[in-house]
Wavefront OBJ file of the C-alpha trace (Angstrom):
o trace
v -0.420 18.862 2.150
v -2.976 18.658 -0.450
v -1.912 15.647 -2.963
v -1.457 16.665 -6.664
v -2.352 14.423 -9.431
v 1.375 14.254 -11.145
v 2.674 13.331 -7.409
v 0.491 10.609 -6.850
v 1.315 9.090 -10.271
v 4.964 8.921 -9.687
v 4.518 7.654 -6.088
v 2.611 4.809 -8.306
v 5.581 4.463 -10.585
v 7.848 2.908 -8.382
v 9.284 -0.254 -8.925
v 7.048 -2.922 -6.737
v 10.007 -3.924 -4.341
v 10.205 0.261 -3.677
v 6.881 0.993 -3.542
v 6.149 -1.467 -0.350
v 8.025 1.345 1.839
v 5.834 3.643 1.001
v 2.462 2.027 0.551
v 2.942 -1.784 1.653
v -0.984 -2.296 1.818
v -1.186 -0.995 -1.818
v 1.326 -3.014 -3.854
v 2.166 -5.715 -1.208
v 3.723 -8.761 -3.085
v 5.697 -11.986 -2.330
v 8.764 -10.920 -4.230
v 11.243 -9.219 -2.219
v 14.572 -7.532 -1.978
v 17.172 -10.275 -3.694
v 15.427 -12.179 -4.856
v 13.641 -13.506 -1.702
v 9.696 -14.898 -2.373
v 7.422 -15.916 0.129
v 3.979 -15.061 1.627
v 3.448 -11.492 3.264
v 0.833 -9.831 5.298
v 0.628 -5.924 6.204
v -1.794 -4.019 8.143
v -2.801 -0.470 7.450
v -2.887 2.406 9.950
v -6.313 2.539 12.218
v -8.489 5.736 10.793
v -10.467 6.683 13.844
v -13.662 9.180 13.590
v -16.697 9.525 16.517
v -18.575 6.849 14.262
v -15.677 3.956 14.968
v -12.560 2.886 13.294
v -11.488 1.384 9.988
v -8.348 -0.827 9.294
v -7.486 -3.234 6.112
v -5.288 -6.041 6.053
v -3.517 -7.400 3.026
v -1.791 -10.706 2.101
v 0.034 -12.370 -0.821
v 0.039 -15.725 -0.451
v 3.015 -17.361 -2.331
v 2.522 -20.712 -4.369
v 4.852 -22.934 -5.842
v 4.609 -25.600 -8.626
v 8.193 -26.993 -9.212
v 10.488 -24.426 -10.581
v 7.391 -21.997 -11.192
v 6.222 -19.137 -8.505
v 2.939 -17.412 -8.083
v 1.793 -15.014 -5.907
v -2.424 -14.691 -5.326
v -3.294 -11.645 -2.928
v -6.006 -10.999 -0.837
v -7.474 -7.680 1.035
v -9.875 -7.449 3.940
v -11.664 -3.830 5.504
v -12.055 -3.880 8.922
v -15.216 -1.550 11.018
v -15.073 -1.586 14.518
v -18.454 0.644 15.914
v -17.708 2.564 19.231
v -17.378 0.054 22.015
v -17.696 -3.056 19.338
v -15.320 -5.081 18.203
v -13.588 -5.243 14.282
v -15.495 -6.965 11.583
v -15.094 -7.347 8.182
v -17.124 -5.128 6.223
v -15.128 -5.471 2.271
v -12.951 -8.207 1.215
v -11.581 -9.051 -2.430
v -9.286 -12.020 -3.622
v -7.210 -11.811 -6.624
v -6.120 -15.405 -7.847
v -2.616 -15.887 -9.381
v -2.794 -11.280 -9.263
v -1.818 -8.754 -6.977
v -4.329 -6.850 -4.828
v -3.657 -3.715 -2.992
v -5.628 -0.931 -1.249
v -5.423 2.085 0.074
v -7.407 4.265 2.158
v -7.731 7.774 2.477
v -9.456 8.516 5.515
v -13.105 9.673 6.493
v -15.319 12.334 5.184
v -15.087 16.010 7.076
v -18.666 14.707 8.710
v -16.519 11.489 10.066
v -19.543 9.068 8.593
v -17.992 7.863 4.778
v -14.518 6.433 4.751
v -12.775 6.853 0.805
v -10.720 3.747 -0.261
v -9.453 2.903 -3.130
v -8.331 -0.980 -4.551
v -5.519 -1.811 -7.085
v -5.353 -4.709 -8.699
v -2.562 -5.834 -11.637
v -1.573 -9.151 -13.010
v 1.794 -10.573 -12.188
v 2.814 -13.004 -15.228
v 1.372 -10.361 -18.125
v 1.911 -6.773 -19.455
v -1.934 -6.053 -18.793
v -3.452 -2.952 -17.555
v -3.497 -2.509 -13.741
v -7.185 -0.977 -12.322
v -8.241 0.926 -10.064
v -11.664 0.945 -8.342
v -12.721 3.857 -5.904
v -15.107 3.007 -3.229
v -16.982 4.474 0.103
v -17.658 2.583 3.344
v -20.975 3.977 4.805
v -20.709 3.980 8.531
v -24.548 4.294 8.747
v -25.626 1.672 6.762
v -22.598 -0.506 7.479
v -22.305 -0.971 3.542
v -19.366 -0.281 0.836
v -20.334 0.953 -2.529
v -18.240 1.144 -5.635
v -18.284 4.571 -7.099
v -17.751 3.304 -10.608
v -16.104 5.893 -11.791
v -15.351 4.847 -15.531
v -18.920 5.028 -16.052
v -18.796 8.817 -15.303
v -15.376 9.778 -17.164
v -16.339 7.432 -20.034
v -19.090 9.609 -21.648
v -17.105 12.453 -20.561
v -14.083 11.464 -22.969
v -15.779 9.089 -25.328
v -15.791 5.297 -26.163
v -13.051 5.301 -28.035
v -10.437 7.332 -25.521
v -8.767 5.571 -23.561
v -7.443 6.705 -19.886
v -6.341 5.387 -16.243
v -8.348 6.925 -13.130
v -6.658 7.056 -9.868
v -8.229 8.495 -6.489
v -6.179 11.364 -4.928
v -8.507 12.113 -1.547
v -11.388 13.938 0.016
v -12.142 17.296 -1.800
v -15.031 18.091 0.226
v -17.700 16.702 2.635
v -19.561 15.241 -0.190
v -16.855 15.123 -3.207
v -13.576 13.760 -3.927
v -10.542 14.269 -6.184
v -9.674 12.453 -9.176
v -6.922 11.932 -11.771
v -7.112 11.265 -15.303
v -3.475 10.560 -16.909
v -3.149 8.174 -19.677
v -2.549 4.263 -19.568
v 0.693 3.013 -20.103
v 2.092 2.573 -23.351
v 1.474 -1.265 -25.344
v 2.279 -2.589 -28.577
v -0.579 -5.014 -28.087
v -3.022 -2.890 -29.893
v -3.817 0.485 -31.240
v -4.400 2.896 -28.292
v -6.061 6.471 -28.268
v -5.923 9.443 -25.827
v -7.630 12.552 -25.709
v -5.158 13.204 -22.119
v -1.757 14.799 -22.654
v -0.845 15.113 -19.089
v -2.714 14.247 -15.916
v -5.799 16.578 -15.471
v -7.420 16.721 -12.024
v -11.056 16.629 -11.416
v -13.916 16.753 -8.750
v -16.539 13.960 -8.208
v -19.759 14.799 -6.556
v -20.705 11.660 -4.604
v -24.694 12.729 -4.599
v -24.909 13.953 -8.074
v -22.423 11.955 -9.487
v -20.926 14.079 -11.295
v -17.191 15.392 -12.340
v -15.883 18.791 -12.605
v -12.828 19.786 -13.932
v -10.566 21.311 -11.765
v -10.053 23.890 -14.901
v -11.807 24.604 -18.158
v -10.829 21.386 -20.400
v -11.562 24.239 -23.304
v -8.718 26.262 -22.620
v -6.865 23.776 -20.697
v -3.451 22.889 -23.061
v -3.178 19.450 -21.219
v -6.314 18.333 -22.687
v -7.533 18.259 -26.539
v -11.016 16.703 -27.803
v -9.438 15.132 -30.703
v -8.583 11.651 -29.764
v -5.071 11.062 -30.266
v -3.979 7.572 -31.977
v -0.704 5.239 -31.439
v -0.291 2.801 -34.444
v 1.180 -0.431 -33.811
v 1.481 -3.919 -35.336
v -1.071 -5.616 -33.097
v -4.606 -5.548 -33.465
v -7.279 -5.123 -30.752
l 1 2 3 4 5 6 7 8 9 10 11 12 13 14 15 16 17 18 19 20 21 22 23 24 25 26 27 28 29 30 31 32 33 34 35 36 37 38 39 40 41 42 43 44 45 46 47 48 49 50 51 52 53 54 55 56 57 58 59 60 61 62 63 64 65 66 67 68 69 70 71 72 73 74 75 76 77 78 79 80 81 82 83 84 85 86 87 88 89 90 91 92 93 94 95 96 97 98 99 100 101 102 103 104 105 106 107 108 109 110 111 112 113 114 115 116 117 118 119 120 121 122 123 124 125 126 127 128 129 130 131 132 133 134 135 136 137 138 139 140 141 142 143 144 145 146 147 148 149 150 151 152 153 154 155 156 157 158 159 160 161 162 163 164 165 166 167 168 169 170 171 172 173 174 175 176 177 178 179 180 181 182 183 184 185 186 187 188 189 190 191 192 193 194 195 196 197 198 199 200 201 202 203 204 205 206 207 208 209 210 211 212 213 214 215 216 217 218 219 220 221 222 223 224 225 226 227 228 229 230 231 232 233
């Protein structure tokens, strides 16, 4: 089953202590069900392909100061070579914030493996963000596709949207979402998205197709959109 983009979102959506059935690795905290807070760990599923195997680990490490409770989480990738043992190949720490990830398998040639990291602040209303990133079995290395950079110029400065990686679209090219960010009173926001639009990212050319023609497409206008509020940027 081929993931859509308005699936994905709502699979996001769910409440923290909901979402850990799902996707543990990805949203992996120390609160629990009633209540209950203390430090975590979860391990993903092993993606095998001829060129080895890939696992990540994730922990939330629970810290207490008197009547006050943080959480700080940390996430490890894991390549193992045919006939070699694990090592760690990515690893990001997220002090006093939560840190998921979730991977999405290798690449039809079984060489790149597509991951993608979440992170989102636990004491503020903040943004969450996501980063999408490759693991190179040949050179052993993990690059960040910095994706904003592409989608920025795309919608403009001044529009402002939430990427989130969906999977594989091809060999060389994946599949991503642009919906909007979620709605603040902390400042003045603008959107040029209506809905969630799909697109396709070329990993050599670096570039993103729409999965449709923006220009006729009705969940998309040019025109920035503005929400007013009281606060200021």
């Amino acid at each position: 089953m081929r993931l859509s983009c308005v699936l994905f979102l709502v699979v996001l959506a769910i409440p923290t202590a909901m979402a850990q059935t799902s996707d543990k690795a990805a949203s992996l905290s120390c609160w629990g069900p009633n209540g209950s807070f203390h430090s975590r760990a979860v391990k993903t599923p092993t993606f095998r392909s001829d060129a080895g195997l890939v696992y990540a680990e994730v922990s939330a490490k629970a810290i207490t100061d008197g009547d006050v409770r943080n959480c700080s989480n940390s996430a490890r990738l894991f390549y193992s070579a045919p006939a070699n043992s694990p090592k760690v190949v990515w690893s990001g720490h997220q002090e006093l914030n939560g840190l998921g990830i979730t991977i999405f398998g290798w690449s039809q040639s079984g060489t790149l493996l597509l991951f993608q990291t979440r992170t989102w602040p636990y004491d503020s209303d903040a943004d969450e963000v996501r980063r999408g990133l490759v693991f190179d079995s040949a050179t052993g290395k993990v690059r960040d596709l910095k994706l904003t950079s592409v989608f920025t110029p795309l919608f403009g400065s001044k529009c402002e949207f939430a990427q989130t990686v969906l999977g594989w679209e091809s060999d060389h090219s994946i599949k991503v979402c642009i919906s909007r960010t979620p709605l603040t009173d902390r400042y003045e926001q603008e959107f040029c998205v209506k809905k969630p639009v799909d697109f396709t990212f070329d990993l050599s050319t670096r570039t993103a197709t729409r999965v449709r023609e923006l220009a006729k497409h009705p969940l998309y206008t040019h025109s920035p959109q503005k929400r007013r509020t009281n606060g200021a940027r």
